[in-house]
N, C-alpha and C positions, 0 to 999 in steps of 0.2 A: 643410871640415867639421871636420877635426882642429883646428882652429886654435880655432873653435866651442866646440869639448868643452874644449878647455883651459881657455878664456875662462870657460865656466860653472863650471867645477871649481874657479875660483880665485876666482870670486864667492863659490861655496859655502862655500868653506873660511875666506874670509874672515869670513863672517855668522857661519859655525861659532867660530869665535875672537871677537867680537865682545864685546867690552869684557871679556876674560877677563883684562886685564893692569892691571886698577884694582880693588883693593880697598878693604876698609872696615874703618876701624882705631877702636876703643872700643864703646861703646857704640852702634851701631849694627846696621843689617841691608841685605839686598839682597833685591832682584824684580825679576822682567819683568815690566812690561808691555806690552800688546798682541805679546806673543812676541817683541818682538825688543829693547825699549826695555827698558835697565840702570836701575834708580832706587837711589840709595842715602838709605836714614831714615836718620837722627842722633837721639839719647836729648838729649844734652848736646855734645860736641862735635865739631865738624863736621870730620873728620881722612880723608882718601885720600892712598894711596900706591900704587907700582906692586908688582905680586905679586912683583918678581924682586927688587926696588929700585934697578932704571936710574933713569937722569935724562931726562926728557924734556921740552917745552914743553907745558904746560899753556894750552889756549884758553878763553876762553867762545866758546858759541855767538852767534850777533850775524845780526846782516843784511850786515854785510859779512865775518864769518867770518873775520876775521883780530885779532881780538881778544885779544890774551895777559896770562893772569895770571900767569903762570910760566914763566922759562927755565931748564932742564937742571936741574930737579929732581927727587927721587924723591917729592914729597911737596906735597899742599897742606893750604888749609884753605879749602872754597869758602865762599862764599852760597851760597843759594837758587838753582838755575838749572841751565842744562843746558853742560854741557863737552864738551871732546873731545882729545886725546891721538892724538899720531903715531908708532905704532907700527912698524916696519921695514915703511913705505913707506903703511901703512894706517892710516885714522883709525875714532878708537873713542871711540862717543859714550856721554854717561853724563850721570846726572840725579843734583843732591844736596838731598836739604829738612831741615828741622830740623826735626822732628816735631812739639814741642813747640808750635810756630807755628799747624799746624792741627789741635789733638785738637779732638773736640766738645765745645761749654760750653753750659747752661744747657737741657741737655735737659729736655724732658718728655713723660712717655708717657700718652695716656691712651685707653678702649678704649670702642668701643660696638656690641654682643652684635646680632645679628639670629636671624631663623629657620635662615636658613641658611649664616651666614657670622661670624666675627665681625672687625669692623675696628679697625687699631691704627693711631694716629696721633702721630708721633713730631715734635714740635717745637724750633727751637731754634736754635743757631749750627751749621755745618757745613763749615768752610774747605775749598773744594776745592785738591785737592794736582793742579794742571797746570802742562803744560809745551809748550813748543812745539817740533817736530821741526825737523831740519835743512832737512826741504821746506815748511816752514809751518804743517806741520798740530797742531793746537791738539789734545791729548790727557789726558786726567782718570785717574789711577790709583782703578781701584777697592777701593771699602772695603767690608766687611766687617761684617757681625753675627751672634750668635746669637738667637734668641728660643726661651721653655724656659717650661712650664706644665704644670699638672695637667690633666688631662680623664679620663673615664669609659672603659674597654674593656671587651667582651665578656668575659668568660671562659669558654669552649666547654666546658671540663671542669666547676667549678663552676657554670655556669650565671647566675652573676652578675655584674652589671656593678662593676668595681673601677678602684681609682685607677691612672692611669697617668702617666708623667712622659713630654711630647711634648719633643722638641729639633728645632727647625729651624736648622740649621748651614747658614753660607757664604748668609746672607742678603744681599742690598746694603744697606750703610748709608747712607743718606740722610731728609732730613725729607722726610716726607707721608706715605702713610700704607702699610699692609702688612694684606693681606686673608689671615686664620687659616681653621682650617675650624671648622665651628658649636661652640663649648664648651657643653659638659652639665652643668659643676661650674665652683661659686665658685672661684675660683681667683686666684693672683699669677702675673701675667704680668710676664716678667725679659728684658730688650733688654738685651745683654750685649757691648759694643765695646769693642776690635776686638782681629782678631789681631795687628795690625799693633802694640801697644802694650805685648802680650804676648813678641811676637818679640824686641822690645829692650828687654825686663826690667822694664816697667812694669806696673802694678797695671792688671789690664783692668776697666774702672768699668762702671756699670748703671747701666738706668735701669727702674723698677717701676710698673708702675699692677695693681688690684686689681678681677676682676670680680667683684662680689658679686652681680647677681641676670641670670646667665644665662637665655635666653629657648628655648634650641633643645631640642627633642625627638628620641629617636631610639627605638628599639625594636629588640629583635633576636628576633621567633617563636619560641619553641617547639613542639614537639605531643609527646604522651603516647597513644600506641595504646595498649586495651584490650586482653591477651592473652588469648586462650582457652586453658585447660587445659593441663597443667603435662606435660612429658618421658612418654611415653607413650601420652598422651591424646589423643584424638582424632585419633588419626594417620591418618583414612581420610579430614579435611577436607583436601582441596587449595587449598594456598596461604592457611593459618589466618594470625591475625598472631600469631606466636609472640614477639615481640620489639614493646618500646615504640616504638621507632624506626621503624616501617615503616609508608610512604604508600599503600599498594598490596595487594591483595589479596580474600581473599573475604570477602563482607556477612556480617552486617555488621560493618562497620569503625566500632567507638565511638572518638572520639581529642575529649582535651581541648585545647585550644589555650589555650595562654597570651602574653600580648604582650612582656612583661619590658622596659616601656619604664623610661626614665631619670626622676627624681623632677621632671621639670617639667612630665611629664604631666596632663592635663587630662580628656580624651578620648579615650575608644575605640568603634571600631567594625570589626565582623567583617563583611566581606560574604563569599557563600558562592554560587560560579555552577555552574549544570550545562551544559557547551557555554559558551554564551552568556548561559544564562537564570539571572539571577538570583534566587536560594530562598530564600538566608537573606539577615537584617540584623539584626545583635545589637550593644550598646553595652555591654558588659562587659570588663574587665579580661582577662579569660579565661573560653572555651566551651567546653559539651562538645557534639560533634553527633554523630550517628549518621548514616552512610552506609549507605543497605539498597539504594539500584539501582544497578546496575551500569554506567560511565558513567568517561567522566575528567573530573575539577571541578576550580575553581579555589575558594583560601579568602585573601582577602587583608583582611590587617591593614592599619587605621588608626590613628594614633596624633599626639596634634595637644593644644595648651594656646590659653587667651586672646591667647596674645600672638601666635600663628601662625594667625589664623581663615584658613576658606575667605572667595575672594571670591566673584565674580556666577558664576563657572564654574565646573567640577571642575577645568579647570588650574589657575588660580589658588589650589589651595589649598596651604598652604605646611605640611606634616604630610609625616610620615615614613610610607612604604609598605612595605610586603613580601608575597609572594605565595609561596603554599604546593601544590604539586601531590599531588591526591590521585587515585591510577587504581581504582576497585572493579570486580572481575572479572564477568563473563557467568557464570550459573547452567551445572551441571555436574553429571552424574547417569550414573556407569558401574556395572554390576552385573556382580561376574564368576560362572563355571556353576560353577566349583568351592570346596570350603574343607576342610582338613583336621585337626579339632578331636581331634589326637593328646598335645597338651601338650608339644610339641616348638620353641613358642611364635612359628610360623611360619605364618603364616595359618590359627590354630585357629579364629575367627570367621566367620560369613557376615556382612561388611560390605560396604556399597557405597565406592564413591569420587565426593565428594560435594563441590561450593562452591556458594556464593551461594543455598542452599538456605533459605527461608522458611517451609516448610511439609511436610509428610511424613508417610507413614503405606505399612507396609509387613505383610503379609501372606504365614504362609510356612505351608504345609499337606504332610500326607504322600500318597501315591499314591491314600488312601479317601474325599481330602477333609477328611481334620483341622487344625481348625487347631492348629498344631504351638505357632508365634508368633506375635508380635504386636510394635510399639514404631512409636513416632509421633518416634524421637530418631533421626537418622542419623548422627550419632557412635556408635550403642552398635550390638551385631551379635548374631548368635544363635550361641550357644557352642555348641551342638549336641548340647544336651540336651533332655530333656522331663519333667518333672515331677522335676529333678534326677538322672533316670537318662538312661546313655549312649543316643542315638537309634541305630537301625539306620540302617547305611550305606546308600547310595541315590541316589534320587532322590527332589527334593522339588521342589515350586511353588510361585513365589512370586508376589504381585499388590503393585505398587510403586506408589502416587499422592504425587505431590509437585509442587511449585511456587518455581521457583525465583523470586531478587529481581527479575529482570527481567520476570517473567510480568504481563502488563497486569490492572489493576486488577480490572475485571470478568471475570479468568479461572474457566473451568467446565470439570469434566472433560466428557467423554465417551462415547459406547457406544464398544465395541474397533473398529467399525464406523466408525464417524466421524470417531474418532481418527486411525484410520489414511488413510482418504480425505483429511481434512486435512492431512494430513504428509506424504503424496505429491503434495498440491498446492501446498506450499511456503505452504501458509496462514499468515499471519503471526502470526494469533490463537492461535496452541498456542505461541507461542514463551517456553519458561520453564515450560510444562505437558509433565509428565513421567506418561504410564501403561504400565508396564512390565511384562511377563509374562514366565516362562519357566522353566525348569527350572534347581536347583541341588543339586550332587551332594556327596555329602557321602561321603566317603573318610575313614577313619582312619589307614590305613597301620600302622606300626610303630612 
């Protein structure tokens, strides 16, 4: 087993050292490939020496491996091919090309745009740089490209779609062809080879083609909530949309939606599901819709030009999607028994706590049967006056009819009788009908 572990240790150590004792003298450079194969480029002249500058026998590789171009020197000057050098007891293979031999000549790039792709096709001379291993096997050093173009990006803070400069780095370079993602904008596209021409101080050349009439569409949604009432106001809605930003909350929810597709747009369309069920279908730029029931919906944008039509299916259509989730809340109707209109600016009002509220009328009387109040707004509360003088503390009654968004179409109130029979019967028909009675105490305090 010891004997084993040495055996591997001195394998390793050898791979480890593995053509570390040949260097590359001018104009040149060094790579592995395939992780273990030495290759040396040449600019201009083809010069290796040993790093230490002993003398050894220099070989070519061969099928009978006994091939010498050099005895006990520190130095040659190869062809093209693969060598090897005997090391204190170990051999160390190495590959030399002349660069100049295979640059690429007589490229040309040219580009053709789809809906959702666009492809580049690069033609032309492309000398491959191979060599053959010590065991036979036939190996190709790979090359290198960049490809660099304008396209369109979001801009999340701006809101606008702006120039952007895309780089694809450490492309392979070879002729045929190289699939981009869809371009939004005219643009010059730049195939720019290689590193490998750059490593040994040569000018890295390009090759250009020009799209001028890109076909792909994209879009990025926005929405704009309608806010109700400004820092103080209506603080007794639960869950108002105080903020333009917000998908979610109580009816109803106004929000304009806009598509902000890119200028090769064509067409639009908003569809707008409640569940499953399709409501809306609108072909505008941007909508405003109003959400009044309470429900989770889906709002998804379409966005598509001539050149991307639908085909016989909706899969088939080649248009850019986005889907927007909007939740509108269940109606909500709390009245509390007390309020204390001291000016201490701490629940001086009798207001309810109120969402999804579509209808309302509330009634508030003193002990003899006066009506004291009145208001059909459930934002606003009764300050606990009466005819501008302070009311006597107490007790008062109030009669509450309201109807939230959710209340079915042909909702009806009630006798108190009926109402309440229903509601003990988990009747579905009062759901969103609200008739509320009861007493509310008005305390001044201090």
């Amino acid at each position: 087993m010891r004997r084993i572990l040495i055996s591997i240790l001195l394998t390793f150590c050898y791979s480890a050292t593995y053509a570390l004792h040949v260097k590359c003298v001018g104009s040149a450079t060094q790579i592995v490939n395939q992780k273990t194969d030495t290759i040396f480029l040449f600019a201009d002249e083809v010069h290796l020496a040993t790093t230490d500058g002993s003398s050894v026998d220099w070989h070519r590789i061969s099928d009978s491996d006994s091939s010498v171009v050099a005895t006990n020197r520190n130095e040659i000057f190869p062809d093209d091919g693969g060598y090897y050098i005997n090391y204190n007891g170990a051999r160390e293979y190495f590959y030399a090309f002349s660069y100049p031999t295979y640059q690429p000549r007589d490229l040309l790039l040219t580009v053709s745009p789809s809906c959702t792709a666009t492809e580049l096709r690069l033609e032309g001379t492309l000398p491959e740089i191979q060599y053959i291993t010590p065991t036979g096997q036939t190996r190709t050093v790979a090359r290198k490209c960049r490809i660099s173009y304008t396209d369109l990006a979001w801009n999340s803070e701006s809101l606008q779609w702006e120039d952007s400069v895309a780089v694809l780095d450490e492309q392979p370079l070879r002729i045929g062809t190289y699939s981009l993602p869809a371009i939004c904008k005219a643009t010059d596209i730049v195939l720019t080879y290689e590193p490998l021409a750059e490593q040994l101080g040569l000018p890295q050349d390009s090759v250009i083609t020009y799209l001028d009439a890109p076909i792909a569409v994209r879009s990025m949604p926005t929405s704009v909530t309608t806010v109700r009432g400004t820092a103080g106001e209506l603080c007794n809605e639960v869950e108002r949309p105080t903020d333009a930003s917000v998908l979610t909350g109580s009816a109803p929810l106004e929000i304009l939606f806009k598509a902000n597709a890119t200028p090769t747009a064509e067409y639009y369309e908003w569809q707008i599901y409640k569940a499953t069920q399709r409501i809306v279908s609108r072909t505008d730029a941007e909508t405003r819709y109003t959400f009044t029931e309470p429900g989770n919906y889906r709002v998804v944008s379409y966005v598509s030009n001539s050149h991307c039509p639908c085909g016989d299916t909706p899969e088939d259509c080649q248009r850019d999607s986005t889907e927007i989730s909007i939740s509108v809340s269940e109606s909500m109707l709390l009245v509390p028994n007390v309020f204390t209109p001291n000016g201490d600016g701490k629940n001086d009002e009798f207001r309810v706590l109120y969402r999804s509220i579509k209808e309302y009328h509330i009634w508030v009387y003193n002990r003899w049967g006066k009506l004291v109040y009145e208001s059909t707004d459930p934002a606003k509360g009764w300050d606990g006056t009466i005819h501008n003088h302070p009311a006597a503390e107490g007790a008062y009654f109030y009669v509450i009819r309201a109807l939230g968004t959710d209340a079915a179409v042909n909702a009806e109130y009630r006798t108190k009788a009926a109402y309440k029979r229903a509601k003990d019967q988990s009747d579905e028909t009062i759901i969103g009908v609200y008739q509320l009675s009861g007493d509310i105490n008005l305390l001044r305090g201090k």
